[in-house]
C-alpha positions as a printed Julia matrix, in Angstrom:
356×3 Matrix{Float64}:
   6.88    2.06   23.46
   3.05    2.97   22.49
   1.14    0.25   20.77
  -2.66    0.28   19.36
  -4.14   -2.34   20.6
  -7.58   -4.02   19.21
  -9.36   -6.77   21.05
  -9.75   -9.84   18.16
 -13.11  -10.95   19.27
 -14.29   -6.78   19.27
 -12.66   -4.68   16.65
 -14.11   -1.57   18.05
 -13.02   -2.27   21.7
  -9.33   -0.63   21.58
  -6.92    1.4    23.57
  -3.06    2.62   23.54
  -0.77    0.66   26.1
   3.0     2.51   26.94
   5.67    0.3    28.78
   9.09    1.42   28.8
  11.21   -0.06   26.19
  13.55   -3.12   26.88
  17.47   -2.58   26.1
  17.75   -4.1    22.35
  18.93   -7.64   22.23
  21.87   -8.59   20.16
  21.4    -9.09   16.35
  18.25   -6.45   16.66
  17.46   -2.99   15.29
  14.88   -0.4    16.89
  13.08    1.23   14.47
  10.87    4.1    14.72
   7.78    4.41   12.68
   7.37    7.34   10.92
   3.92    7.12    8.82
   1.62    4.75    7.89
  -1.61    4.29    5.77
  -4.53    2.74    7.23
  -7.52    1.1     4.41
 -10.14   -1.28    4.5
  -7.56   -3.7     3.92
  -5.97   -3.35    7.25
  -9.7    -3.96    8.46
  -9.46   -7.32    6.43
  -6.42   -8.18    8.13
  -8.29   -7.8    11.53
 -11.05   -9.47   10.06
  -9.01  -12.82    8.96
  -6.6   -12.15   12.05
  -6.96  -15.6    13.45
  -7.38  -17.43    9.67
  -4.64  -16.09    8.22
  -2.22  -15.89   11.13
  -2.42  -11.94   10.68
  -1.77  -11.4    14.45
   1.12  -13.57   14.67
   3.37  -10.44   12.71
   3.1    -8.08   15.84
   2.0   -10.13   19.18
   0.69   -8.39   21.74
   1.28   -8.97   25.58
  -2.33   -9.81   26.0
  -3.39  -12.53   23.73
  -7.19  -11.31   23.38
  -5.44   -8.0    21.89
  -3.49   -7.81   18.44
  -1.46   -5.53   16.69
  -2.59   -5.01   13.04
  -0.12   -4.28   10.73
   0.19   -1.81    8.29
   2.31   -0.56    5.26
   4.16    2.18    6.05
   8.13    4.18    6.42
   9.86    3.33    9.3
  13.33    4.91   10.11
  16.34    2.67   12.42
  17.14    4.6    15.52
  19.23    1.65   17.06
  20.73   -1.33   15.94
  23.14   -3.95   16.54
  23.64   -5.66   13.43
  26.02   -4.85   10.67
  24.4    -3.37    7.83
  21.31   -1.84    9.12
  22.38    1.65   10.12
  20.72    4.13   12.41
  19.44    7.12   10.39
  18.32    3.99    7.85
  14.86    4.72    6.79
  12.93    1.45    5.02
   9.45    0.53    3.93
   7.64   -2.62    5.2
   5.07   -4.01    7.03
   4.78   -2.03   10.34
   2.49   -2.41   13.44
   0.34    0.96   14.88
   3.18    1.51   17.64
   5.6     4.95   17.5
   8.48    1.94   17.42
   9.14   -1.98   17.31
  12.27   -4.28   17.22
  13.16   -6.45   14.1
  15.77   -8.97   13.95
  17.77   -7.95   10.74
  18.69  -10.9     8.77
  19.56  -11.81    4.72
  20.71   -8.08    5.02
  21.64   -6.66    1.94
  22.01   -2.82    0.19
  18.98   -3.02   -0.98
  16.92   -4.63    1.8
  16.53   -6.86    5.13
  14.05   -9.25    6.37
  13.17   -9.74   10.3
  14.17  -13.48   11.02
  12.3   -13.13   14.07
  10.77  -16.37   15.02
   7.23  -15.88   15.09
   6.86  -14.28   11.65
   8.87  -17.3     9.81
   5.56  -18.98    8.77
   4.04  -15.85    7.03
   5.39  -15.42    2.97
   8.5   -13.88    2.89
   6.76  -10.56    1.39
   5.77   -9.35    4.9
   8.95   -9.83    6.44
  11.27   -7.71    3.98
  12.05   -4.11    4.87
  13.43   -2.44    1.86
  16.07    0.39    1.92
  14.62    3.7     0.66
  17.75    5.06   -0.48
  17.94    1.91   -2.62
  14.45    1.41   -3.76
  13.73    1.79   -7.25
  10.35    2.16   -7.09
  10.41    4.76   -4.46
  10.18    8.37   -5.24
  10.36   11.09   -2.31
   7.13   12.94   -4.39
   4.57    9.9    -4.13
   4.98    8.75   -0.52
   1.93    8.89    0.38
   0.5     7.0    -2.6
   3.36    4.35   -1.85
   2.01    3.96    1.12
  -1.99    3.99    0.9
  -1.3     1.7    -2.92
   2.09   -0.43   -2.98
   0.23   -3.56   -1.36
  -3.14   -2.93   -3.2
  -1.6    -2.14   -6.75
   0.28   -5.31   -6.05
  -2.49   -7.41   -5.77
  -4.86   -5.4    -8.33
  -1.91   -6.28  -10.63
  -1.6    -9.81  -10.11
  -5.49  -10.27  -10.34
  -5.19   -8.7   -13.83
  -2.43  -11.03  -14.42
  -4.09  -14.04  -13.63
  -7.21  -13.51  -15.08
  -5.88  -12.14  -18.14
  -2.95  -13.97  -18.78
  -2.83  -17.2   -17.22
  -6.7   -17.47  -16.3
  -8.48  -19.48  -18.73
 -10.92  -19.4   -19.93
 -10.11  -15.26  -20.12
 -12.95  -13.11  -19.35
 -14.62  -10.32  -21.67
 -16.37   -8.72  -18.81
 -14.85   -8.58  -15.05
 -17.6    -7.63  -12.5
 -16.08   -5.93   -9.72
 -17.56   -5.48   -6.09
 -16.38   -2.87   -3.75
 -15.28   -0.48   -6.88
 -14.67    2.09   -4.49
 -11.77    0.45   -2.76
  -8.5     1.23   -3.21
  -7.5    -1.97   -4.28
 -10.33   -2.56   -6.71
  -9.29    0.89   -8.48
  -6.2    -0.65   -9.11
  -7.29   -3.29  -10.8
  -9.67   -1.68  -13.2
  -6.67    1.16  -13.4
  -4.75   -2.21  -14.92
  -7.95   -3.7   -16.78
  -8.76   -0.21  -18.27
  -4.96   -0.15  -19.71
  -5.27   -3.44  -21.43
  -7.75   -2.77  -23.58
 -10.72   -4.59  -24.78
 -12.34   -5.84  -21.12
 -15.51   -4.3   -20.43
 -15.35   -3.53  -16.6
 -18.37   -3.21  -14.44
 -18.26   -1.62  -10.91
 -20.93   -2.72   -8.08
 -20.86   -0.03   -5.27
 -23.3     1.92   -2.82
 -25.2     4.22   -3.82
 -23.29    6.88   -1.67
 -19.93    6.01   -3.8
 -21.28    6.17   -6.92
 -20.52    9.24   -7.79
 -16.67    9.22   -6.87
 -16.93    5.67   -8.47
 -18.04    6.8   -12.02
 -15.94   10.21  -11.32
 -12.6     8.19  -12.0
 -13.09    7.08  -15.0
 -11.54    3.41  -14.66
 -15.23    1.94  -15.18
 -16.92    0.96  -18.25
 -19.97    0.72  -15.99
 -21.39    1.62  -12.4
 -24.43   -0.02  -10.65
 -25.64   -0.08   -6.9
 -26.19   -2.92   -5.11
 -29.45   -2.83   -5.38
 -29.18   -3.65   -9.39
 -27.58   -6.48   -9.19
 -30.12   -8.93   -9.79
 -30.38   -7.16  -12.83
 -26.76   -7.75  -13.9
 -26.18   -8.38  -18.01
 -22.13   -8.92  -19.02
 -21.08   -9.53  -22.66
 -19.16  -12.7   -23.22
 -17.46  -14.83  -20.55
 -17.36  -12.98  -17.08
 -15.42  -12.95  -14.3
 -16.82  -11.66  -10.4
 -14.08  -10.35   -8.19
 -15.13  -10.11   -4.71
 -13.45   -7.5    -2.54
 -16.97   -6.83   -0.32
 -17.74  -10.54    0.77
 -20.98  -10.43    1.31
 -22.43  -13.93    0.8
 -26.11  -12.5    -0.34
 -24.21  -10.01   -2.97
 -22.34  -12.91   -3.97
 -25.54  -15.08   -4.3
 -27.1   -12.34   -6.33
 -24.22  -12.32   -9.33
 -23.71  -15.52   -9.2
 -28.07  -16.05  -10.21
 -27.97  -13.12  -12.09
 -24.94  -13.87  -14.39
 -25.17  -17.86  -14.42
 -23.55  -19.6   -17.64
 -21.9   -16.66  -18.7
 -19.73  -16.44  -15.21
 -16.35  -18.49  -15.55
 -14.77  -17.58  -12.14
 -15.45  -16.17   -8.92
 -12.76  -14.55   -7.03
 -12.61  -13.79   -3.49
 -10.23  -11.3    -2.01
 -11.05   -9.2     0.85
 -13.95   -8.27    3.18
 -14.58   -4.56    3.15
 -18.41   -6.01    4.74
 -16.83   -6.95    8.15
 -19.58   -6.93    9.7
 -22.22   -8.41    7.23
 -23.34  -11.77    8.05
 -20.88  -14.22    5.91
 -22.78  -17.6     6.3
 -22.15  -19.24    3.15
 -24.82  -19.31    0.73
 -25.17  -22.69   -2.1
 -23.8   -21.0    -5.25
 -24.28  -22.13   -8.67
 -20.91  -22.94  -10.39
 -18.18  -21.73  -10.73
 -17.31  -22.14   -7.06
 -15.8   -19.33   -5.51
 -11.71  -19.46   -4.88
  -9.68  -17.13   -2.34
  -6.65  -15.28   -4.28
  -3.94  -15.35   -2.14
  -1.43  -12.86   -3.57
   1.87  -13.96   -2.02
   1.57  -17.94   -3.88
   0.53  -16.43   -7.09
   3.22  -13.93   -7.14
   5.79  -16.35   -6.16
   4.79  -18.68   -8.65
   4.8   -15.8   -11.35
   8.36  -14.66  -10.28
   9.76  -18.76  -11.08
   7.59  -18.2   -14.44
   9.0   -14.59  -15.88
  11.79  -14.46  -13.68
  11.7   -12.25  -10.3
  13.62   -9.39  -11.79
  10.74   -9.28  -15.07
   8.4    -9.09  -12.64
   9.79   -6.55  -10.58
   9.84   -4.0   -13.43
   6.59   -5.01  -14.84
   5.56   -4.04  -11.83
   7.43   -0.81  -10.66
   6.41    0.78  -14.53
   2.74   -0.03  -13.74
   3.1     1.35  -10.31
   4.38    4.64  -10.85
   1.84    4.86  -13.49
  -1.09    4.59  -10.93
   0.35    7.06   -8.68
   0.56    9.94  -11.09
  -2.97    8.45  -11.95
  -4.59    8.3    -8.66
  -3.94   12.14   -7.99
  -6.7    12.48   -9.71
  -9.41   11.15   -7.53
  -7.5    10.71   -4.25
  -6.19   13.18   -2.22
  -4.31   11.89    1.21
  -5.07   13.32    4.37
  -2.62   13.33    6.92
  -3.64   13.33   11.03
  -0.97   12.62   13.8
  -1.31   11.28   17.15
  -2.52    8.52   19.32
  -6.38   10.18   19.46
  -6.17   10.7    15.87
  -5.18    7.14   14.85
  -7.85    5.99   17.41
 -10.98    8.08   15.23
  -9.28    6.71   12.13
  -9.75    3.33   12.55
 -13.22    3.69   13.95
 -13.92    5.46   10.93
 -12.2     3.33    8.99
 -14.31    0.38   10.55
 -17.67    2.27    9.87
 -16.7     3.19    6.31
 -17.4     6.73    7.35
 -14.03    7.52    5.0
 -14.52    9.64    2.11
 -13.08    6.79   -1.06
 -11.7     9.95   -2.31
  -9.61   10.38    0.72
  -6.48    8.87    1.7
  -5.63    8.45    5.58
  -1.77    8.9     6.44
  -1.04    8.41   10.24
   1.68    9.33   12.21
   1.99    7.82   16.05
């Protein structure tokens, strides 16, 4: 076994560690992981690694190291549980190893998830490994889009959902930070469907030219505008940078006008986050796993499901055209990626699919 290791307290300090694989324990499958995409969001999960229990999916033998996972195809290449079949190739939540074990439980022809011990506190979401061959929403010509966008599109979707349909009051404008993220283009993707929402992107200045090239935007400003914000009608700020002084600024520049503040990710890792005072409304974390759970009791999991999958496959055809993926294989290779990846050095028009 190879595993990427990152130090928690020093995301830049990182190496590869081999050890010779154990035999597999009964009730386990080995599976060997095939592809993966790495994003900023991967970043975040470094980033909230100790908050949000993010290292506890993949320990690693040294507790100052972690494991972060990643959303990738994974194919079973030994197993001793009934149902999970070697040649078996699944989707899930995979660490930056060439293989890991799972412990196979709630198996089904459609999907398993890894009873494993350590990963029963996390939502349920991470732990299922779903069954290509039974996976409606998988389709052999968009695997790399499934794997750089299922995750994000999920949660661009559900932050559509809940401002637009359960949020209240619901916004005219949504102000949207980090607009070149791939999770952010999601959710304008869904806003610009709707109808009727006047979206406005805050980016660099060196992604503002991909940023307005997609089209999803009503409107692009830099950073450096924002104190200079103007939104029609009631406004919502979702926060994918998390940059307390950015933050600051919309909250000042917008005032009565903004109705909720959203925080979801840290693509600013490395920006100083000391909280700032704010002028209501208070911002609130969006943690995608409660609302969704919550929305499958509402519509019914099987509603949402295909609500979902349509809206998906729509974005992938959609993001061809202002993402391409870029494939790179190897242990150095993964190693420049996520240094890149780190440094935002990563072209938003680019896609990175890694193979150990």
């Amino acid at each position: 076994m190879n595993d990427f290791l990152i130090r928690r307290d020093d995301l830049r300090d990182v190496h590869w560690a081999k050890q010779d694989p154990p035999p597999l324990a009964a009730g386990h499958a080995r599976l060997k992981v095939e592809a993966f995409a790495l994003t900023a969001n991967n970043v975040t999960y470094a980033t909230f690694g100790e908050a949000m229990k993010y290292w506890n999916f993949f320990p690693a033998a040294d507790p100052a190291f972690g494991r972060v996972p990643v959303w990738g195809f994974a194919t079973v290449t030994q197993s001793n549980v009934e149902g999970v079949d070697v040649g078996q190739r699944v989707y899930g939540y995979l660490p930056i190893s060439d293989e890991f074990d799972v412990q196979p439980v709630k198996v089904g022809k459609a999907s398993f998830v890894d009873g494993v011990a350590h990963r029963q506190a996390m939502a349920p979401i991470y732990n299922t490994y779903i069954f290509t061959s039974a996976d409606p929403s998988y389709d052999a010509a968009y695997e790399a889009q499934q794997m750089l966008f299922r995750p994000l599109f999920m949660t661009g979707w559900m932050i559509d959902d809940a401002l637009m349909e359960t949020g209240e009051p619901v916004p005219e404008t949504v102000v949207i930070s980090s607009a070149s993220s791939k999770t952010a283009l999601a959710l304008a993707h869904c806003l610009k469907l709707r109808g009727g929402v006047d979206t406005l992107a805050l980016t660099s200045e060196g992604n503002r030219e991909f940023v307005e090239s997609t089209g999803l935007y009503g409107r692009v400003r830099t950073y450096a505008d924002v104190d200079r914000l103007h939104a029609r009608g009631l406004t919502a700020f979702v926060d994918f940078l998390g940059r307390p002084s950015l933050t600051a600024d919309v909250h000042n520049a917008l005032r009565d006008r903004l109705v909720r503040s959203i925080v979801i990710g840290v693509t600013d890792w490395e920006g100083n986050r000391t909280p700032i005072a704010l002028p209501d409304p208070q911002p609130e974390f969006f943690f995608v796993p409660t609302y969704a759970a919550d929305r499958a009791k509402t519509l019914g999991a099987d509603v949402l499901n295909a609500k979902l999958a349509q809206s998906l496959m729509g974005f992938y055809r959609a993001s061809q055209a202002f993402l391409q993926p870029k494939e790179m294989k190897g242990p150095d290779a993964i190693d420049a990626a996520w240094h890149e990846t780190l440094d935002a050095a990563v072209s938003p028009s680019t896609g990175l699919i890694l193979s150990p």
